[in-house]
N, C-alpha and C positions, 0 to 999 in steps of 0.2 A: 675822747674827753677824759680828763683824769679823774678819779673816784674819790673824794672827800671821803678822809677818815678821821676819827677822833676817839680817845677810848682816855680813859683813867682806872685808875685799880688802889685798893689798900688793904691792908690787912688788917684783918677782923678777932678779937679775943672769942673766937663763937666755931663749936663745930661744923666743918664742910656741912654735914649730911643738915643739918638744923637752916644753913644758910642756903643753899640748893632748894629747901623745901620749901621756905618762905619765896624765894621767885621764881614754882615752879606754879605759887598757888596765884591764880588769877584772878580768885571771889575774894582772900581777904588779904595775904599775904603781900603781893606784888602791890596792890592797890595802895597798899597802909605805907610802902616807902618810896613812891613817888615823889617827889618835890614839886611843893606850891611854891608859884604862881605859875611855874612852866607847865605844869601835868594840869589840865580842868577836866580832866574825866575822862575813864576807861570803866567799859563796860564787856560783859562775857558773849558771844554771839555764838561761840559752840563751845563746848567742852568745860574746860576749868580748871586745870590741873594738867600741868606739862605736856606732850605730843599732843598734835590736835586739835588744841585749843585755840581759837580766832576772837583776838579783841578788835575793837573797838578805842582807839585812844585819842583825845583830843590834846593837844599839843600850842601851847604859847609861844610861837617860836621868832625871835627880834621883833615882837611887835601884831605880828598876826598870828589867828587859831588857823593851825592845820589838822587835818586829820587822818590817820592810819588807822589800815584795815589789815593786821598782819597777824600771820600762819605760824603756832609754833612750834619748835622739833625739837628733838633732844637727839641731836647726833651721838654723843656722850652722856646718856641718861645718867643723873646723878651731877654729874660734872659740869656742862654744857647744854646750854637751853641757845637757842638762837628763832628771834623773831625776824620776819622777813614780810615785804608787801612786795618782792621782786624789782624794785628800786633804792628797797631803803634795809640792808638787814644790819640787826642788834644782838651781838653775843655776848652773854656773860659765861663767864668762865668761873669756876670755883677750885682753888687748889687745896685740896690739906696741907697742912706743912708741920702736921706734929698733934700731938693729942689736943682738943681745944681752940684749935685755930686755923684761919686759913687766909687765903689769898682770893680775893673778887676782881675780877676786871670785866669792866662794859664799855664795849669798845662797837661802833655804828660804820661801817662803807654805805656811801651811797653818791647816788649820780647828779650834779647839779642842774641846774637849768640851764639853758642854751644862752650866750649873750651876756649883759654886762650884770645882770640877776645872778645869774652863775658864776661869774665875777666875785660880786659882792659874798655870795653861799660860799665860794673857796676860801675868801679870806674871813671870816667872820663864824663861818659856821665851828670849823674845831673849837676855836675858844668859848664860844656860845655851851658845846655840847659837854667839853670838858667840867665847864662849873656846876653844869646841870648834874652830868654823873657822880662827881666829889658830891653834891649834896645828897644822890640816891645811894649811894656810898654809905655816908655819913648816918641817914634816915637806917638803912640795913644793918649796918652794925648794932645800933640804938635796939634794933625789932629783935635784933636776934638774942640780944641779951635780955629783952624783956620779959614778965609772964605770958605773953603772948605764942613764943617760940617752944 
């Protein structure tokens, strides 16, 4: 069965290392540029800060809450964070592209349901996933140019 994927990416007025640090942090960081109404809550179950870390995220997804239990790694620590429940994994990528700026994409594979629900998830889910990202997107630029960053 074919893997639904969906990713978006922009570029950010905000240093790599500043942007990387904000969604490597799971207690204030990541949490603060989530997008409502889709994100209702993510909580920390181990760790807190990039490898190792297990959240907790509840998820508004077309209509019903789901929820993910996923593990994170830094293949490319600095660069590359990628959350995974072994069905459903989310990498963001961060690229430098020059003093002050850089490149973000968060882009999700994952596996649909069997039948005409997985159906529905192939067509529906990239568009779904993409506006969610533009808006966490959107929300991380904003953080990272704040006092907060």
């Amino acid at each position: 069965m074919p893997q639904i994927h969906a990713q978006a990416a922009a570029t950010m007025d905000a240093p790599a290392e500043i942007v990387y640090n904000i969604l490597a942090d799971y207690q204030v960081g990541h949490p603060a540029i989530l997008p409502k109404p889709y994100f209702t809550g993510i909580s920390v179950e181990q760790g807190g800060r990039g490898a190792g870390t297990v959240i907790k995220t509840r998820m508004n997804v077309m209509g019903a809450e789901r929820t993910f239990y996923m593990t994170v790694a830094e293949p490319q620590p600095g660069r590359v964070l990628v959350e995974s429940d072994g069905t459903t994994t989310t990498t963001f990528t961060v690229e430098p592209l020059g003093t002050g700026t850089c490149r973000v994409t968060i882009a999700t594979d994952t596996r649909p349901s069997a039948g005409l629900q997985g159906w529905i998830e192939r067509l529906f889910s990239p568009l779904f996933l993409r506006r969610v990202y533009r808006q966490e997107l959107e929300n991380l630029a904003e953080y990272a140019q704040g006092p907060n960053s």
